[in-house]
C-alpha positions as CSV (number, residue, x, y, z in Angstrom):
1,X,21.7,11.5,19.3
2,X,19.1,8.9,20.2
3,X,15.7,9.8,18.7
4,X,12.4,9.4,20.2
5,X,10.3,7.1,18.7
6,X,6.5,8.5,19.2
7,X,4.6,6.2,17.1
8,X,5.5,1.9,16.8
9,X,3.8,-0.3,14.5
10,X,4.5,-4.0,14.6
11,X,3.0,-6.6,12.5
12,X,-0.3,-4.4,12.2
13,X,-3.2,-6.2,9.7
14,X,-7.0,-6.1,9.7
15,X,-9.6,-8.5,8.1
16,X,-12.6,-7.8,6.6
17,X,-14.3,-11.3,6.2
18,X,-11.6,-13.1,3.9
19,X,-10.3,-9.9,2.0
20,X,-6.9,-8.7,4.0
21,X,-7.3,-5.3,3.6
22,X,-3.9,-4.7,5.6
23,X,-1.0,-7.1,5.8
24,X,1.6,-7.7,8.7
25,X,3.2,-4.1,8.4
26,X,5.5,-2.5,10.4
27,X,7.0,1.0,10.7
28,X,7.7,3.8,13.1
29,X,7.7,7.6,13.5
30,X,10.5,9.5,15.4
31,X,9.0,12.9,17.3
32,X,9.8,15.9,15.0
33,X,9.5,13.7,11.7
34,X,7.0,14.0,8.7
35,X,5.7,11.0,7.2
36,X,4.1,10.8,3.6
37,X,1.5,7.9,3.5
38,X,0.7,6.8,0.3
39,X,-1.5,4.2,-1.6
40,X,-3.5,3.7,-4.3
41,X,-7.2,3.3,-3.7
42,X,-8.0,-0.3,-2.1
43,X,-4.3,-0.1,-0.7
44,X,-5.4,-0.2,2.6
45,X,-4.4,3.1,3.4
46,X,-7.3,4.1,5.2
47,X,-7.8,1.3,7.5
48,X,-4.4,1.9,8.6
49,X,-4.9,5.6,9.9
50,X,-8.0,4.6,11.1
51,X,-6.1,1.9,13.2
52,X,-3.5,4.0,13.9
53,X,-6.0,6.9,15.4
54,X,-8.2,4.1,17.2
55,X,-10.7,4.1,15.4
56,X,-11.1,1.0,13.7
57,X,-9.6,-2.0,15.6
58,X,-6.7,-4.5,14.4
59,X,-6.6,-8.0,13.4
60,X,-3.6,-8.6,14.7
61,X,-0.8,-6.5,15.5
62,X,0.5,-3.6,17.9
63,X,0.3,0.1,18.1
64,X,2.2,2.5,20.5
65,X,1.4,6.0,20.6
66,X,3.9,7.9,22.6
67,X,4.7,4.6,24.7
68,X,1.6,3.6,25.3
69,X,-0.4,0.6,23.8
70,X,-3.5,1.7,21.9
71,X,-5.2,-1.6,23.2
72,X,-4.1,-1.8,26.8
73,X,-4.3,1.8,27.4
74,X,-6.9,3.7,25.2
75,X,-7.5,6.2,26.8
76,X,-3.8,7.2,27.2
77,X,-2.9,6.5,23.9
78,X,-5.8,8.6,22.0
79,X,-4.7,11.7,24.3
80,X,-1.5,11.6,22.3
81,X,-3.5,12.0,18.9
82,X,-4.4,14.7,16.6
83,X,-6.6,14.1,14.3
84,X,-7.7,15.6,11.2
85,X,-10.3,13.5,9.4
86,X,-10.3,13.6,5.0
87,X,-13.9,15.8,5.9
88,X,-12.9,17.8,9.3
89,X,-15.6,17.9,12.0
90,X,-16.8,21.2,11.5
91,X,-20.1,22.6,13.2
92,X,-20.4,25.4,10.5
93,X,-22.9,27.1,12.8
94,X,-20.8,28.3,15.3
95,X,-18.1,30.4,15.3
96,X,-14.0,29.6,15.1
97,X,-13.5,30.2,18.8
98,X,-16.8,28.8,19.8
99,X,-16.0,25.1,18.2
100,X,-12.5,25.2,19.3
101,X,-13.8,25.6,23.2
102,X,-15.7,22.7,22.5
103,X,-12.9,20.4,20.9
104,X,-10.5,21.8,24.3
105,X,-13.8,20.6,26.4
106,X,-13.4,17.3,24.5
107,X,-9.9,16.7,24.9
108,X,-10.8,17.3,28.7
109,X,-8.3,20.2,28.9
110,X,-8.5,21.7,32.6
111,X,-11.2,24.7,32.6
112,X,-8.3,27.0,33.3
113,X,-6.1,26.5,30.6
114,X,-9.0,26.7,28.0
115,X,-8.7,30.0,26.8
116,X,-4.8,30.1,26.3
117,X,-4.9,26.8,24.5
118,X,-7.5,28.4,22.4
119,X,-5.5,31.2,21.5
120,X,-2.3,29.4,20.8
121,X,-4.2,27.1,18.7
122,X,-5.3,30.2,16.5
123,X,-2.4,31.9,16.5
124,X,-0.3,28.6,15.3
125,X,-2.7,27.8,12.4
126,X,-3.0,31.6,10.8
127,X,-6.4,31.8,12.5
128,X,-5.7,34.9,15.2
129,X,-7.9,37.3,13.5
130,X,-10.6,34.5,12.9
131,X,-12.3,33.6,16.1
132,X,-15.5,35.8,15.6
133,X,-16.4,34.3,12.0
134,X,-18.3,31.6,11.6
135,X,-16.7,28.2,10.2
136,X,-19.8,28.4,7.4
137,X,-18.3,31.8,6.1
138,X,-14.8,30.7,5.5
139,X,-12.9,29.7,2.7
140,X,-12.1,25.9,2.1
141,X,-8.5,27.0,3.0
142,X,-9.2,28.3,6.3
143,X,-12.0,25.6,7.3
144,X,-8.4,23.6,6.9
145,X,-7.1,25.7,9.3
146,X,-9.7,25.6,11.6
147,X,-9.7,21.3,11.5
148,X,-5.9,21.4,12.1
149,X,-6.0,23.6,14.9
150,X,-8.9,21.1,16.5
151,X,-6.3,18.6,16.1
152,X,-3.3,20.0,18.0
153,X,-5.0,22.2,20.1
154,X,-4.2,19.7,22.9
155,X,-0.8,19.7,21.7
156,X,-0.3,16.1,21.2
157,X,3.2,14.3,20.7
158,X,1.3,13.0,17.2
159,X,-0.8,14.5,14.8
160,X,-2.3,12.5,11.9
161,X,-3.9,14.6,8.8
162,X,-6.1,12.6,6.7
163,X,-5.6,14.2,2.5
164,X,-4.8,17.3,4.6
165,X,-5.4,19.6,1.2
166,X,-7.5,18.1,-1.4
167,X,-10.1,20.3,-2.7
168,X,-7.5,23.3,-2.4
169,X,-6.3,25.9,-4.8
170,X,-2.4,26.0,-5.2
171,X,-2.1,28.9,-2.6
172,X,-4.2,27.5,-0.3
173,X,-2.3,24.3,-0.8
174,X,1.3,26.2,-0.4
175,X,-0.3,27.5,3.1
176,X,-1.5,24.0,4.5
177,X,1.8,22.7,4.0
178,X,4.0,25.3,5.3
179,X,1.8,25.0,7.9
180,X,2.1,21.1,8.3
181,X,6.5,21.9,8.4
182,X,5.5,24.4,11.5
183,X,3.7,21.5,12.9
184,X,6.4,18.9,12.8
185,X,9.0,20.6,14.7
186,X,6.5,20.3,17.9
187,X,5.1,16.8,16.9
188,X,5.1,14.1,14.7
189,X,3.2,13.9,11.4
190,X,1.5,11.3,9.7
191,X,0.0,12.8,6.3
192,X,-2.3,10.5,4.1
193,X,-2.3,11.6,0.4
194,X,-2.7,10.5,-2.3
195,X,-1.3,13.8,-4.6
196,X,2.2,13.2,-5.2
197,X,3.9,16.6,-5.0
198,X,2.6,16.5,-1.5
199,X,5.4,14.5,-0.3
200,X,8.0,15.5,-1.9
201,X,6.9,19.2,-0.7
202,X,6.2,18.2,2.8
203,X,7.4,14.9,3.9
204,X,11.2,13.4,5.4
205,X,9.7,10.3,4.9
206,X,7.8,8.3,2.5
207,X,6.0,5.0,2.8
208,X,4.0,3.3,0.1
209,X,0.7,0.6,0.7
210,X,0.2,-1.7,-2.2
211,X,-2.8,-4.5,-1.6
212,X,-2.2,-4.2,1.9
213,X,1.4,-4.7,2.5
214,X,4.0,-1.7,2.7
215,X,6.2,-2.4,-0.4
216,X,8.4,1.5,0.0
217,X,9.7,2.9,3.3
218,X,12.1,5.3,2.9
219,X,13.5,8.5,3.2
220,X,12.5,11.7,0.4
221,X,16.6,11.6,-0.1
222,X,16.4,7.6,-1.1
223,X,13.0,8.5,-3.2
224,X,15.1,11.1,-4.7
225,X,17.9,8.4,-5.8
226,X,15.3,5.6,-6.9
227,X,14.1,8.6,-9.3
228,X,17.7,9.1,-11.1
229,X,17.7,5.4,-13.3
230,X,21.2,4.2,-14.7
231,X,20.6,6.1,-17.8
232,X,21.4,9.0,-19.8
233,X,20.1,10.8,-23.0
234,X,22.6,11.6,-25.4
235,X,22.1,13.8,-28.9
236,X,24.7,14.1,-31.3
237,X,24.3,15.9,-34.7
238,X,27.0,13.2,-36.7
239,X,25.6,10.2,-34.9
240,X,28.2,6.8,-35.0
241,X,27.2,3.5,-35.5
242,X,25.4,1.5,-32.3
243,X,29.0,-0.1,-32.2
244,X,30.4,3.0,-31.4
245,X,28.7,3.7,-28.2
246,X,28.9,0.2,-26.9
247,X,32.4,0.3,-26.9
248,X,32.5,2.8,-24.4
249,X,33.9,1.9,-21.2
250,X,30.6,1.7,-18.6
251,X,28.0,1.6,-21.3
252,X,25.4,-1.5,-20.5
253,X,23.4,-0.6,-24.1
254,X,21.7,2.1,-26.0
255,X,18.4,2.2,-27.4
256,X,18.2,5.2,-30.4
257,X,14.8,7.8,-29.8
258,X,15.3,9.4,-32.9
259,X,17.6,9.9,-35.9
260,X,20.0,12.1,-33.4
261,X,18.9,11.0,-30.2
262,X,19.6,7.7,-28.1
263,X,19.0,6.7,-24.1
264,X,22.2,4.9,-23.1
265,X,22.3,2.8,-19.9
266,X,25.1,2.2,-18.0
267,X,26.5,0.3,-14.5
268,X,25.8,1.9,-11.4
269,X,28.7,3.9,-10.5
270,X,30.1,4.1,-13.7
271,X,28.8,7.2,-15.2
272,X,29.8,7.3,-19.0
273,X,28.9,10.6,-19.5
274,X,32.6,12.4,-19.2
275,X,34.1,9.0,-21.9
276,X,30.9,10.2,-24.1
277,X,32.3,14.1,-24.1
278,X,35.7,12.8,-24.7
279,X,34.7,10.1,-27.6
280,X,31.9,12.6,-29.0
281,X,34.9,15.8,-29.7
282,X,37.4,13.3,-30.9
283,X,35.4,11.8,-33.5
284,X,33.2,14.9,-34.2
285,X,30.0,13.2,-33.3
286,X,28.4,17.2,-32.7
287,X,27.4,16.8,-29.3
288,X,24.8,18.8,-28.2
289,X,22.8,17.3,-25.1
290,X,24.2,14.7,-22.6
291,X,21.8,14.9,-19.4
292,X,20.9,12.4,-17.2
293,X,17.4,10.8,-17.2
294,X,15.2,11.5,-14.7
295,X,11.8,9.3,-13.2
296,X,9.1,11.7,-12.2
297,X,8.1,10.5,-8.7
298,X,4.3,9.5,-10.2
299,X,6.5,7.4,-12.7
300,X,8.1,5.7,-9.3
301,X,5.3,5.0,-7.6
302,X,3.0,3.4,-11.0
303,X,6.1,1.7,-11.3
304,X,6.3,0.4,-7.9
305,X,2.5,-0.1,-7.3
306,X,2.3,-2.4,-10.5
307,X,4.5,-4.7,-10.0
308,X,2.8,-8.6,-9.5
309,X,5.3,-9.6,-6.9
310,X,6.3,-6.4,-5.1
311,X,7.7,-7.4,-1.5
312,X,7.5,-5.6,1.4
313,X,10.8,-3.4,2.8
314,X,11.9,-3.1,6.2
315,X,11.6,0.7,7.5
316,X,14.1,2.5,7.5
């Protein structure tokens, strides 16, 4: 089934002065898809959702929103937007329903329909028995709530969410972003974060900014595979000479972590670990772990921001 691409990005980059904040990237966003985007601070991450959102204009480069060129046709293109700034737009003096009038009056919704998208808008982001408190009186969860539902209350094809729950305790956290998966099967998603477990919790897509240029696009189930390395750890309680393990059929080298224990790397698709059972009870080595290693996705993306020469990738 074809899908339908909502937001295009070709060769995007802006300039401040001589510092190129953002470099020649490309990417896209198909309508019912969630997409992490991550950085480091500097990265260039912000200038790009503030490109992205029309906010902030590009050196060079294209943006579509929902077939429509953010250039050419402003006006068309911001309609299709959502937007949830880092700090949300919150009058704190009025009430929930009274601000989210105003945001309908500002996304020029027709006088009639006001009060329905009002109401759906509530009801969507957990905030149907809000709409007589005032925004100053809620919690930091809820204000949340109250800046998402200012940003799809027009029901645009794309909503972008700007570090959607920093400052949040983990429940309030758990809310925001089962309310973010609600979103995205209406719209598409762009979140900005920098917390990790974010994306793997919320996201079908990952991209990374390093110094401008987009050097990870991919999907969480390709993250997941660039977290299992080509290694295993291995503890045996009568451990064999280095020799031992080298000799075993797929095993690139070995490296010992203690007097028991030893990390073993071996070629890609040539697991060792059923030879190492077999080898381990035939010479009664005393196996007792054999478990494959395992990156921790901050251990990815260090590992991935660091490097001198990263290049960009195509996305996928």
């Amino acid at each position: 089934m074809h899908e339908e691409i909502l937001v295009q990005v070709e060769n995007l980059s802006r300039s401040y002065g001589p510092h190129l904040a953002v470099d020649n990237i490309s990417f896209h966003v198909n309508r019912g898809e969630v997409l992490g985007f991550l950085g480091p601070n500097g990265a260039g991450k912000s200038s790009t959702m503030q490109m992205l959102t029309g906010n902030l204009a590009p050196s060079l480069g294209k943006i579509s929103i929902n077939g429509a060129d953010l250039l050419d046709q402003p006006l068309k293109a911001k309609a299709a937007i959502g937007y949830l700034p880092e700090h949300p737009p919150l009058y704190l003096e009025l009430t929930v329903k009274e601000y989210l009038r105003y945001a309908e009056r500002l996304n020029r919704i027709p006088r009639a329909d006001i009060s329905g998208a009002v109401e759906r808008a509530m009801q969507r982001c957990g905030l149907a028995d809000m709409g007589k408190r005032l925004i100053n009186n809620l919690s930091k969860s809820y204000q949340q709530r109250v800046g998402i539902a200012q940003a799809v209350i027009h029901s645009p094809p794309v909503v972008v969410l700007d570090e959607p729950t920093v400052g949040l305790d983990p429940l309030q956290i758990r809310e925001i972003r089962r309310l973010v998966r609600d979103l995205s099967s209406e719209h598409s998603v762009i979140i900005s974060t920098h917390i990790l477990p974010e994306v793997q919790a919320t996201c079908d897509r990952v991209q990374i900014i390093h110094h401008g240029r987009l050097v990870l696009s991919d999907s969480i189930d390709g993250l997941q595979r660039q977290m299992r390395p080509n290694s295993l750890i291995v503890g045996l309680r009568q451990p064999p000479a280095d020799s031992a393990l080298q000799d075993i059929s797929g095993i690139r080298s070995s490296s010992a972590l203690d007097h028991q224990r030893w990390r073993v790397h071996f070629e890609p698709d040539n697991n060792p670990a059923e030879a190492i059972a077999i080898a381990a009870a035939q010479q009664g080595w005393g196996l007792f772990e054999l478990a494959p290693e395992r990156l921790s996705l901050e251990q990815v993306f260090v590992d991935i921001t660091s490097r001198d020469h990263a290049q960009p990738q195509e996305a996928a």
